[in-house]
PDB file of N, CA, C and O in Angstrom:
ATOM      1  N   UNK A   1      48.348  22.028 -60.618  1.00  0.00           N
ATOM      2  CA  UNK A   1      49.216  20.877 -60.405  1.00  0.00           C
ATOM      3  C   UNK A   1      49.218  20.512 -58.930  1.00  0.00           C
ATOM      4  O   UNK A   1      49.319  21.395 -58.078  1.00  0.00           O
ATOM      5  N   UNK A   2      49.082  18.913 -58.534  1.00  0.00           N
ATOM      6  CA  UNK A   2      49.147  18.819 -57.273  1.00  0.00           C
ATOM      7  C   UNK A   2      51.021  18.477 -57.053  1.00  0.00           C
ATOM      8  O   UNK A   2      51.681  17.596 -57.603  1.00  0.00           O
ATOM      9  N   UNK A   3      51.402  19.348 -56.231  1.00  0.00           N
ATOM     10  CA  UNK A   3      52.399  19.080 -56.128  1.00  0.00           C
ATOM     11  C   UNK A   3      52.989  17.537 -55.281  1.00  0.00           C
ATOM     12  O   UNK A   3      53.974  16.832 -55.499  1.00  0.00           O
ATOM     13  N   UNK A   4      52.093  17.459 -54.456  1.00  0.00           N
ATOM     14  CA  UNK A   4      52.410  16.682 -53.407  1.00  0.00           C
ATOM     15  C   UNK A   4      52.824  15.205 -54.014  1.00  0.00           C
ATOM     16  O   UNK A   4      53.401  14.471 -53.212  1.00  0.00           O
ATOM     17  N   UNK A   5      52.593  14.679 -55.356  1.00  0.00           N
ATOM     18  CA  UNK A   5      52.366  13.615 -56.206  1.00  0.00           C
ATOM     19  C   UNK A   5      54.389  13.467 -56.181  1.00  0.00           C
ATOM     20  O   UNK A   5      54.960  12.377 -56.136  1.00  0.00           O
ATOM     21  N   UNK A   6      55.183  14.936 -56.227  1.00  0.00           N
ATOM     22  CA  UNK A   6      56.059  15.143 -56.519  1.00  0.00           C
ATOM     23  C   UNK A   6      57.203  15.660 -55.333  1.00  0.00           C
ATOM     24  O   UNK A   6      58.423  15.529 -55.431  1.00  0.00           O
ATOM     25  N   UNK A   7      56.330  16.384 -54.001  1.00  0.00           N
ATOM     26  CA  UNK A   7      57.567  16.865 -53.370  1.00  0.00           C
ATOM     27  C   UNK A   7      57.076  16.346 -51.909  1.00  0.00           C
ATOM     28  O   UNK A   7      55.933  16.313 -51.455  1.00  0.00           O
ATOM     29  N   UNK A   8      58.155  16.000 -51.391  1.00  0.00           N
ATOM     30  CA  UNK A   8      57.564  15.094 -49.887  1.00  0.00           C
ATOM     31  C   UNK A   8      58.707  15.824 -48.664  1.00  0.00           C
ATOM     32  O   UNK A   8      59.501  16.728 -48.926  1.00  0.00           O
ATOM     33  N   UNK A   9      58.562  15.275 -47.541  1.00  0.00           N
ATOM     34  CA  UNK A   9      59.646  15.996 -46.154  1.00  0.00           C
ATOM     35  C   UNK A   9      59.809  14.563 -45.543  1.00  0.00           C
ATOM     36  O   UNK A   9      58.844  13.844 -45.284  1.00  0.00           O
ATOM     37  N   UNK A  10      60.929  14.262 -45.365  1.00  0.00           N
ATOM     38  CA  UNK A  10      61.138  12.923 -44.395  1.00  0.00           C
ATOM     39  C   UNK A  10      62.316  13.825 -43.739  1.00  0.00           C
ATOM     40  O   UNK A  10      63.119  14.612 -44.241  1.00  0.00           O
ATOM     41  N   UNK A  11      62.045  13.302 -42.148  1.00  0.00           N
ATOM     42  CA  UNK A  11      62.954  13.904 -41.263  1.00  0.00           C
ATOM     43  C   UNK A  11      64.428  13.034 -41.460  1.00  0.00           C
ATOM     44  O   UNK A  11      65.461  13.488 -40.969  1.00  0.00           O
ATOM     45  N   UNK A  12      64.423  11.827 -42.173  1.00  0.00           N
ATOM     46  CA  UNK A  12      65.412  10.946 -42.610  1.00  0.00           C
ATOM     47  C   UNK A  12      66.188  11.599 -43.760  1.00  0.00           C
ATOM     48  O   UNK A  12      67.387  11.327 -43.811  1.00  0.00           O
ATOM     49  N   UNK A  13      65.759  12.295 -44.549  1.00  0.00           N
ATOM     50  CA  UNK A  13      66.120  13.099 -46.077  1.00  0.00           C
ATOM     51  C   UNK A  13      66.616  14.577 -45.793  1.00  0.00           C
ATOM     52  O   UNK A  13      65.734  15.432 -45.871  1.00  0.00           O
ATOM     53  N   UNK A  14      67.977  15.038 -45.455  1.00  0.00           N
ATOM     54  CA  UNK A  14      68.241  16.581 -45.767  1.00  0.00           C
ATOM     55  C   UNK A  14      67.323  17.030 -44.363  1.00  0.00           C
ATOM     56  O   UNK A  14      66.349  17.768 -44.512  1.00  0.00           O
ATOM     57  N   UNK A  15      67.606  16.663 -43.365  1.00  0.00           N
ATOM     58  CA  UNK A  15      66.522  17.033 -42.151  1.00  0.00           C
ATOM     59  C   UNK A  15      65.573  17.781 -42.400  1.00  0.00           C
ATOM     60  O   UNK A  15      65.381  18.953 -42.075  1.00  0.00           O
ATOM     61  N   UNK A  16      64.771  16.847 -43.188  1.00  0.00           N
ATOM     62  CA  UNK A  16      63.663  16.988 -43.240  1.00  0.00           C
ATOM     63  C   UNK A  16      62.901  18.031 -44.313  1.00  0.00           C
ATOM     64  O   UNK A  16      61.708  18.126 -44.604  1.00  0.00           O
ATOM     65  N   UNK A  17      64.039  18.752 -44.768  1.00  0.00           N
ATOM     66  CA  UNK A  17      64.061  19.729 -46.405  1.00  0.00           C
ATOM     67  C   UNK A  17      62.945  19.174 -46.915  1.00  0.00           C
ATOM     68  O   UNK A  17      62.643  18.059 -46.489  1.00  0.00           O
ATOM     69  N   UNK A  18      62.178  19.748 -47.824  1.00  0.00           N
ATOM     70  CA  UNK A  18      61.319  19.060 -48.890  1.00  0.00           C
ATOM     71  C   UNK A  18      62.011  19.233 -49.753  1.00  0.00           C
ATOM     72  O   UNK A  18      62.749  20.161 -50.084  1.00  0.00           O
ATOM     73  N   UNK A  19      61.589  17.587 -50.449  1.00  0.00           N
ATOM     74  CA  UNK A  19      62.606  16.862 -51.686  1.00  0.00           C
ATOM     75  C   UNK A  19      61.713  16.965 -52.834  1.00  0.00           C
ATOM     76  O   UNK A  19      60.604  17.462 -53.029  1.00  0.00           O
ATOM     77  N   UNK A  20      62.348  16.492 -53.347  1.00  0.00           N
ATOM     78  CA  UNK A  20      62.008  15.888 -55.166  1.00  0.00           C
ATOM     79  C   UNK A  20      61.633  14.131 -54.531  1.00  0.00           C
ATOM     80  O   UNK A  20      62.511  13.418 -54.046  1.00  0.00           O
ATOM     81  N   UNK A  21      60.711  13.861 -54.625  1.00  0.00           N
ATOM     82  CA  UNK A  21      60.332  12.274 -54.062  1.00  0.00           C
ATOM     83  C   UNK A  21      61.383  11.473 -55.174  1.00  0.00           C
ATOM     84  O   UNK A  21      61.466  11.354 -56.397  1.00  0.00           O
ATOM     85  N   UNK A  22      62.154  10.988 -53.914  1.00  0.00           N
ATOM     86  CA  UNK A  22      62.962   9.631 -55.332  1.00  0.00           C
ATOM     87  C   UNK A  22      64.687  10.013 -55.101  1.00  0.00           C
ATOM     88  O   UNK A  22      65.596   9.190 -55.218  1.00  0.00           O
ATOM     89  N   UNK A  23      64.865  11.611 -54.712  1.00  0.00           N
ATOM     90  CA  UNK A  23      65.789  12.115 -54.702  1.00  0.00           C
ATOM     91  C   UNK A  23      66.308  12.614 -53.522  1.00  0.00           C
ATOM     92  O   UNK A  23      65.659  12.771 -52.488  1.00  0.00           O
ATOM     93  N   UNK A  24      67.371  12.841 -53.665  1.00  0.00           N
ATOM     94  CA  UNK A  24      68.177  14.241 -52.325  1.00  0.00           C
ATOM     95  C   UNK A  24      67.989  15.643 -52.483  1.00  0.00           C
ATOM     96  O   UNK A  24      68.581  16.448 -51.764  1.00  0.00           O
ATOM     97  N   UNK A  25      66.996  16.066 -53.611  1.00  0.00           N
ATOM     98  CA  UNK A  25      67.489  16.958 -54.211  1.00  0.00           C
ATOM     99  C   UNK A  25      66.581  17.939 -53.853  1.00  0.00           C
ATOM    100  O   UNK A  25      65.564  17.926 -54.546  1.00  0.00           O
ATOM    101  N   UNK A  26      66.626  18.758 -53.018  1.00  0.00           N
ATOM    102  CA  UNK A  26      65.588  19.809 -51.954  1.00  0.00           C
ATOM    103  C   UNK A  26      65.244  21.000 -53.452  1.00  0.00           C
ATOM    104  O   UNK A  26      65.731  21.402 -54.509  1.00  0.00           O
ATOM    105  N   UNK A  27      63.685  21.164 -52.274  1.00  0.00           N
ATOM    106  CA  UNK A  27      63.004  22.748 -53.387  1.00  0.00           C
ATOM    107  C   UNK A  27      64.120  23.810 -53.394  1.00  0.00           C
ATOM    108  O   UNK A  27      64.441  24.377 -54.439  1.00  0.00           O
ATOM    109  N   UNK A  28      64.762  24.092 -52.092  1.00  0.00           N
ATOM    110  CA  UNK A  28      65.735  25.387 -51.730  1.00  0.00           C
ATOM    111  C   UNK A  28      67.103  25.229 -52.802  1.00  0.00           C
ATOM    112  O   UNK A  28      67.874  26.143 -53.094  1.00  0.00           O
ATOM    113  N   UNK A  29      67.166  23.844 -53.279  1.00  0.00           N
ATOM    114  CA  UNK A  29      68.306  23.967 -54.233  1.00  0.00           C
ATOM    115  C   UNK A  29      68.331  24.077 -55.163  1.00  0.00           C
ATOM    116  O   UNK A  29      69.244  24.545 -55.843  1.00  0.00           O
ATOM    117  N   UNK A  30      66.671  23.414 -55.692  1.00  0.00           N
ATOM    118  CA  UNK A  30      66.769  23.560 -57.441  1.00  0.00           C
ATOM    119  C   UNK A  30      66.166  25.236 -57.292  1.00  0.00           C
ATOM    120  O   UNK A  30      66.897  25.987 -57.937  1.00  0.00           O
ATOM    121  N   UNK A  31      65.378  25.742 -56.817  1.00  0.00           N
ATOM    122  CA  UNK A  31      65.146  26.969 -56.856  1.00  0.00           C
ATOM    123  C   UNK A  31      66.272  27.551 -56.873  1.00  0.00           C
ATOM    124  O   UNK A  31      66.361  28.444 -57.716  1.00  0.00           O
ATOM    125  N   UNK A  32      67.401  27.314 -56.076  1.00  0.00           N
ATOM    126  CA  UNK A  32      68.888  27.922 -56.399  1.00  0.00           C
ATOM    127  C   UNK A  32      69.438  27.985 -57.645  1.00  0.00           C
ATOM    128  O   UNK A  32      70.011  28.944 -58.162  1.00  0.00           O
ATOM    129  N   UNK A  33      69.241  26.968 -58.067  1.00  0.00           N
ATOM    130  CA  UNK A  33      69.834  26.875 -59.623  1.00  0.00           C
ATOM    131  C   UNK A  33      69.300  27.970 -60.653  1.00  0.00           C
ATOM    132  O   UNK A  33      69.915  28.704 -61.426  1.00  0.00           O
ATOM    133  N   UNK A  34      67.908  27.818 -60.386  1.00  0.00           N
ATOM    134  CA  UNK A  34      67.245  28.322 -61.399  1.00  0.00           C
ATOM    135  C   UNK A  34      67.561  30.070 -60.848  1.00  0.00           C
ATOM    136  O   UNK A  34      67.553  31.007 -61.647  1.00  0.00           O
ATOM    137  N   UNK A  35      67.784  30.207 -59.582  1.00  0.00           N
ATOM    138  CA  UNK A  35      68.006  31.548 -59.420  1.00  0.00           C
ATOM    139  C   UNK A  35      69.394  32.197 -59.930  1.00  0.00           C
ATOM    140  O   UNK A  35      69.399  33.356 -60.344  1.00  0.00           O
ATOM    141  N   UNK A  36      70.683  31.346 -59.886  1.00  0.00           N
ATOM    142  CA  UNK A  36      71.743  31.296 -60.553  1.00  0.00           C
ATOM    143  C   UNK A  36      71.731  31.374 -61.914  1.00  0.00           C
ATOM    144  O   UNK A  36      72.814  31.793 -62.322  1.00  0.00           O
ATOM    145  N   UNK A  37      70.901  31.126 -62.841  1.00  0.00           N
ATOM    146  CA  UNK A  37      70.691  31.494 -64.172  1.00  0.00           C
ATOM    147  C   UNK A  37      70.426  30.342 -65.104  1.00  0.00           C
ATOM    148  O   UNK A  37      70.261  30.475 -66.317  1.00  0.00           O
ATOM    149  N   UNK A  38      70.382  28.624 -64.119  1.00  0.00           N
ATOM    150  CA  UNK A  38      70.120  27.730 -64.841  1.00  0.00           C
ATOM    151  C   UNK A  38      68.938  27.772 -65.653  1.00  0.00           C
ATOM    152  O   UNK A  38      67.990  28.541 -65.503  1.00  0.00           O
ATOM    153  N   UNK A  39      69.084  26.805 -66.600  1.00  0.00           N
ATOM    154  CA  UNK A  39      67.533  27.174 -67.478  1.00  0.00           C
ATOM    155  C   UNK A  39      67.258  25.282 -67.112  1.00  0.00           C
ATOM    156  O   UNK A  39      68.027  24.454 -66.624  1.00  0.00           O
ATOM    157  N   UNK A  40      65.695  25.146 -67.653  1.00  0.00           N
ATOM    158  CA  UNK A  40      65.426  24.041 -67.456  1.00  0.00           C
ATOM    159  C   UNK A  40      65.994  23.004 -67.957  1.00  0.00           C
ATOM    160  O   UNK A  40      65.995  21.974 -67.282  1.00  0.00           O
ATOM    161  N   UNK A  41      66.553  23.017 -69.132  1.00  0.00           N
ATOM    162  CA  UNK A  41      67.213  22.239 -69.828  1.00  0.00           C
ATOM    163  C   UNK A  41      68.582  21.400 -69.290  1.00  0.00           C
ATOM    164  O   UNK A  41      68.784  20.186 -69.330  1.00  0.00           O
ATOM    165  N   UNK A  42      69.705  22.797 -68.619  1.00  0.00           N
ATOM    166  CA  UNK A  42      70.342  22.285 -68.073  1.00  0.00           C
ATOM    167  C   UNK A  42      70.492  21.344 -67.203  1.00  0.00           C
ATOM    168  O   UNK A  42      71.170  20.319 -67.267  1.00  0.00           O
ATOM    169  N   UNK A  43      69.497  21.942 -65.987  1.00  0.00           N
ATOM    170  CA  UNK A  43      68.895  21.209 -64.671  1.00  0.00           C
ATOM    171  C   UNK A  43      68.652  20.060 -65.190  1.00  0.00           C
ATOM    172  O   UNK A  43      69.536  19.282 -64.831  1.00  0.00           O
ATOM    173  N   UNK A  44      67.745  19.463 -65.987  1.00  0.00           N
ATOM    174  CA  UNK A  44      67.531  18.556 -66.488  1.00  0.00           C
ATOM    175  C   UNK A  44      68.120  17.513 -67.030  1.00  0.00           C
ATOM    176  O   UNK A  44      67.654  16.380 -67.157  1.00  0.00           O
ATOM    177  N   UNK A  45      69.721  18.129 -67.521  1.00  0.00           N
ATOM    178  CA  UNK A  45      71.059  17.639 -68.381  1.00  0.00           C
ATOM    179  C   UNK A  45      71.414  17.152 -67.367  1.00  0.00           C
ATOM    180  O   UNK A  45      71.823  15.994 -67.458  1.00  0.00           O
ATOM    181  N   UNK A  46      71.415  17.865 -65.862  1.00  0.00           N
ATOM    182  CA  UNK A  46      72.757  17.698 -65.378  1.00  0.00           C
ATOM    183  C   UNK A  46      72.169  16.813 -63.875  1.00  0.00           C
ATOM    184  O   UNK A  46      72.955  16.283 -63.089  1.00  0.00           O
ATOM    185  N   UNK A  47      70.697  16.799 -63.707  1.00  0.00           N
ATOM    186  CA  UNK A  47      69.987  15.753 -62.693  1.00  0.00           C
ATOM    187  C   UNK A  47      68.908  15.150 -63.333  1.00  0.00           C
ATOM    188  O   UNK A  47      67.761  15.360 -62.939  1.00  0.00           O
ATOM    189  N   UNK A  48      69.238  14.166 -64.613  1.00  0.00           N
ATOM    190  CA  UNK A  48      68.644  13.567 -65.248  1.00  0.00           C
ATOM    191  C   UNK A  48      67.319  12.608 -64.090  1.00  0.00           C
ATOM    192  O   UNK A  48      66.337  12.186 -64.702  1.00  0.00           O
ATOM    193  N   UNK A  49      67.356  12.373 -62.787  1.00  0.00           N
ATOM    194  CA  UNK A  49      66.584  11.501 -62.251  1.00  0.00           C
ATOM    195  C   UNK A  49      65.038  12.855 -62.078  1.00  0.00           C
ATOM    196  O   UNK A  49      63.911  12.518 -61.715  1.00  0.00           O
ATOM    197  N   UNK A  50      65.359  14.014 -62.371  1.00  0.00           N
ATOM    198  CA  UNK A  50      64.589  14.787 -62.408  1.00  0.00           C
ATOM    199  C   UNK A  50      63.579  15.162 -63.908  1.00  0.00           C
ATOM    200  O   UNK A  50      63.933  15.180 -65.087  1.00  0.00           O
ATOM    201  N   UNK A  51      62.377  15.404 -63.358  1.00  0.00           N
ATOM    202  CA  UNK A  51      61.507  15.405 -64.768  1.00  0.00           C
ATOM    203  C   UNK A  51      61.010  16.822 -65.294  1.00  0.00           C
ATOM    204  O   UNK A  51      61.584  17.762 -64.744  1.00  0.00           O
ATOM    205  N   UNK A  52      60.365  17.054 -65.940  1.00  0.00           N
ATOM    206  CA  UNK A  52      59.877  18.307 -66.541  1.00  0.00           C
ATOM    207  C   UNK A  52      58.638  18.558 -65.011  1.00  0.00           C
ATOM    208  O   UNK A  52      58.958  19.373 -64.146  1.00  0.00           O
ATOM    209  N   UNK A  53      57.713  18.010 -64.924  1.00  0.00           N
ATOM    210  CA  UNK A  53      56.880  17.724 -64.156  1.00  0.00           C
ATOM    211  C   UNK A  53      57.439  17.799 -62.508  1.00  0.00           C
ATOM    212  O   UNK A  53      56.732  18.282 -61.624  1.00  0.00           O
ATOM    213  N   UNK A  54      58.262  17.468 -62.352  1.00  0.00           N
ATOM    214  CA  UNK A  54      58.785  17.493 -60.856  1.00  0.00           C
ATOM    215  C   UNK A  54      59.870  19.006 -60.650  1.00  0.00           C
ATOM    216  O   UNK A  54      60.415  19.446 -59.637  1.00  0.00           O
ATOM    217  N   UNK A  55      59.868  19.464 -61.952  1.00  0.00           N
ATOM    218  CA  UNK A  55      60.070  21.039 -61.624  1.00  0.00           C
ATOM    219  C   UNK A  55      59.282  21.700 -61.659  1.00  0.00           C
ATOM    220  O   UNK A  55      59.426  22.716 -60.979  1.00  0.00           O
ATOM    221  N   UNK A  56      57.872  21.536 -62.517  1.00  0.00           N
ATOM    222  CA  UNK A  56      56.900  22.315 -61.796  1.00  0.00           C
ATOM    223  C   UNK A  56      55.805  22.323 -60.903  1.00  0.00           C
ATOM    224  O   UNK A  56      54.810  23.046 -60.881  1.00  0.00           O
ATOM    225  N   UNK A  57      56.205  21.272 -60.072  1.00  0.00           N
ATOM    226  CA  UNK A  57      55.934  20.328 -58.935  1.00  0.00           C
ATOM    227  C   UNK A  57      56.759  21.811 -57.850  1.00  0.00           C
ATOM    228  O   UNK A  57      56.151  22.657 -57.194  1.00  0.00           O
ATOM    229  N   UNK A  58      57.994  21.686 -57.988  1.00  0.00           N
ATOM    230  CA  UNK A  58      58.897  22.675 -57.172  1.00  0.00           C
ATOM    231  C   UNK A  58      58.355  24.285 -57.437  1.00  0.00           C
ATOM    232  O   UNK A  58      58.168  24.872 -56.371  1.00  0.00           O
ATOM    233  N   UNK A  59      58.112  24.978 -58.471  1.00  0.00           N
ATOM    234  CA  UNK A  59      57.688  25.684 -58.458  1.00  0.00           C
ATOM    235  C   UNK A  59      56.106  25.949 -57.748  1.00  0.00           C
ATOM    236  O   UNK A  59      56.074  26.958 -57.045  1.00  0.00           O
ATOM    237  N   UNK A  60      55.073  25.336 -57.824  1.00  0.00           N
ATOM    238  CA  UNK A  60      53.865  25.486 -57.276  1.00  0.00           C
ATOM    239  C   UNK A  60      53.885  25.148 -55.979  1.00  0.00           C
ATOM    240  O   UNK A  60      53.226  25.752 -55.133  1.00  0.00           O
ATOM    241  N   UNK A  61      54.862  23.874 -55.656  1.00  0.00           N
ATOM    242  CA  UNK A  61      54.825  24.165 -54.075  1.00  0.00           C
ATOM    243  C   UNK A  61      55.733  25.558 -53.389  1.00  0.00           C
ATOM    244  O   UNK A  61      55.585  25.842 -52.200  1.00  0.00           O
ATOM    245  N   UNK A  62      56.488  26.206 -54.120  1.00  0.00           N
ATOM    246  CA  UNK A  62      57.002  27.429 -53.873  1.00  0.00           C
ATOM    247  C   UNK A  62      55.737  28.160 -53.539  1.00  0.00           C
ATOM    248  O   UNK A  62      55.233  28.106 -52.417  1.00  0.00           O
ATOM    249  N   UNK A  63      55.073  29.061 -54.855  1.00  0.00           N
ATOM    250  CA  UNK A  63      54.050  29.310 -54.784  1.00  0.00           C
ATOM    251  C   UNK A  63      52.846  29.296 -53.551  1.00  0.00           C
ATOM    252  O   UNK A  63      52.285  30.287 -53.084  1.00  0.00           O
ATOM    253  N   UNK A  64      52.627  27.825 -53.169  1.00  0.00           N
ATOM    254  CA  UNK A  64      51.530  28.039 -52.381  1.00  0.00           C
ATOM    255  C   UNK A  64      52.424  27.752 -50.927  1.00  0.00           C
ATOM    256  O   UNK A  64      51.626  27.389 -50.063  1.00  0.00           O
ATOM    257  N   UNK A  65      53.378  27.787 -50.568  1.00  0.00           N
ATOM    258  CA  UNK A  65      53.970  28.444 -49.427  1.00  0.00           C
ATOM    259  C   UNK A  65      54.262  30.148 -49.390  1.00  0.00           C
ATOM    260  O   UNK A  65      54.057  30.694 -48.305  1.00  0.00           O
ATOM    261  N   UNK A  66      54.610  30.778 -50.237  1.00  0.00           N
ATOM    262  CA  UNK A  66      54.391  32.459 -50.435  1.00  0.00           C
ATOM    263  C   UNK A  66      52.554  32.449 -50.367  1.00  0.00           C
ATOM    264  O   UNK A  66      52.129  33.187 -49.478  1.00  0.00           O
ATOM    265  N   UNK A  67      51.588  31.800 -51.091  1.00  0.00           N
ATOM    266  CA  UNK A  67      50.395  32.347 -50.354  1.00  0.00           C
ATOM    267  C   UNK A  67      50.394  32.355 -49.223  1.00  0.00           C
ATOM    268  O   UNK A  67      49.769  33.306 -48.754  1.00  0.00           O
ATOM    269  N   UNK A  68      51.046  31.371 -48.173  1.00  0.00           N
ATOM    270  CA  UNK A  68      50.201  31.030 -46.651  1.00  0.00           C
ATOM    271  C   UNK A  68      51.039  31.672 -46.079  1.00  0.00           C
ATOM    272  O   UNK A  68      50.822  32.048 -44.927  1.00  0.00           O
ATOM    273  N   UNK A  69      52.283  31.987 -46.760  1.00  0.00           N
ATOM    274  CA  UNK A  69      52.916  33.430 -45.540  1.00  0.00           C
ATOM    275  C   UNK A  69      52.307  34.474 -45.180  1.00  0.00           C
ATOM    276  O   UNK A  69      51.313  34.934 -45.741  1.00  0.00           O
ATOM    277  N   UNK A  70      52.961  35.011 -44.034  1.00  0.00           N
ATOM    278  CA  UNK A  70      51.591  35.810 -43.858  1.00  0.00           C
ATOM    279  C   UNK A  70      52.796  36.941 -43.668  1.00  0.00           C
ATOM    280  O   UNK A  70      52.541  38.111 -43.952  1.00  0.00           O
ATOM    281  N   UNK A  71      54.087  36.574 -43.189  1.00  0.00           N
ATOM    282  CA  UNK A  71      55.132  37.483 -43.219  1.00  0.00           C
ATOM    283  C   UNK A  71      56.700  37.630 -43.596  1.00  0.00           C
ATOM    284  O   UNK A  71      57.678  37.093 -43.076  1.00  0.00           O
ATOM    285  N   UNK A  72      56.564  38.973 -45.192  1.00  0.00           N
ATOM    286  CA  UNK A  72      57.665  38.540 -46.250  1.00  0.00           C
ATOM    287  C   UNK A  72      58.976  39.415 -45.520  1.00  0.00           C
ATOM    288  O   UNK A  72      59.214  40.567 -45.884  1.00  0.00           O
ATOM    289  N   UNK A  73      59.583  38.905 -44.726  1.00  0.00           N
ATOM    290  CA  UNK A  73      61.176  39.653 -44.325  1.00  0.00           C
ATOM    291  C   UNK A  73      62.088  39.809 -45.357  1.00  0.00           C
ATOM    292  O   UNK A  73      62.563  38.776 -45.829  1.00  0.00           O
ATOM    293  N   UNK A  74      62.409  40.796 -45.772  1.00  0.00           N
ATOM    294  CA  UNK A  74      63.323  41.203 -46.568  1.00  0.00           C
ATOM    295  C   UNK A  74      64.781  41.358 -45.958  1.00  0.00           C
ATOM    296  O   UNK A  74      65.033  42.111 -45.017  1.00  0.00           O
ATOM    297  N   UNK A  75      65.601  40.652 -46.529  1.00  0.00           N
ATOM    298  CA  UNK A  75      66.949  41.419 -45.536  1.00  0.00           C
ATOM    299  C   UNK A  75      67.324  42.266 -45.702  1.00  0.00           C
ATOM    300  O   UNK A  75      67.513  42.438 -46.906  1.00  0.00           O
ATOM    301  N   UNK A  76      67.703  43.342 -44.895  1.00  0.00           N
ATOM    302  CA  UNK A  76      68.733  44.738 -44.723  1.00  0.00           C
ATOM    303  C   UNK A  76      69.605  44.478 -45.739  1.00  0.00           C
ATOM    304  O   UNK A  76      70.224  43.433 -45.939  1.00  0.00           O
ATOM    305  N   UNK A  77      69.621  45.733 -46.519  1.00  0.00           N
ATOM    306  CA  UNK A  77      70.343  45.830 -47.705  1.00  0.00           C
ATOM    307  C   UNK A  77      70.085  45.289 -49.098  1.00  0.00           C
ATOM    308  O   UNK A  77      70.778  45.254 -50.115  1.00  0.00           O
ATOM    309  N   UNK A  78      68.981  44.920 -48.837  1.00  0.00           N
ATOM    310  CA  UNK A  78      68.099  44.134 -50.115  1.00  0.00           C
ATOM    311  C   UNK A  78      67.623  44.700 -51.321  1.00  0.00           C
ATOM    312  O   UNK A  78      67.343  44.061 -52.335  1.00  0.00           O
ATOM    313  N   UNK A  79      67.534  46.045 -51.156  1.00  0.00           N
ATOM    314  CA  UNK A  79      66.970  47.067 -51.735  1.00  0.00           C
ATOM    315  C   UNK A  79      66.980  48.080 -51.336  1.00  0.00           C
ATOM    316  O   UNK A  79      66.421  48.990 -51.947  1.00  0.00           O
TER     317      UNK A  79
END
């Protein structure tokens, strides 16, 4: 999936957060959700301007930012 079709950075938008193109709605938040226990469905219920496709738009650009890291900091007390 090319994500880029789906997630963009304007220094005008959430300084500059990468969005959901179209939206306010940053990778760091819907990844929140989904880390909170949302399922897709909900997300979907509850930010209808969002698509099936532009969440896994968010996921793969997750993804290929963990490839190009080169360093994973864990915080103290993490494990």
């Amino acid at each position: 999936m090319d994500w880029r079709q789906y997630i963009h950075s304007d220094p005008e938008i959430l300084l500059g957060k990468p969005v959901v193109k179209g939206t306010r709605l940053s990778v760091e938040f819907i990844l929140g959700l989904f880390a909170s226990g949302w399922t897709e469905q909900q997300v979907l219920e509850n930010y209808p301007t969002l698509t099936q496709e532009a969440l896994r738009a968010v996921f793969a650009f997750a993804a290929e930012c963990m490839r190009e890291e080169a360093l994973y900091a864990i915080p103290a007390g993490a494990g």
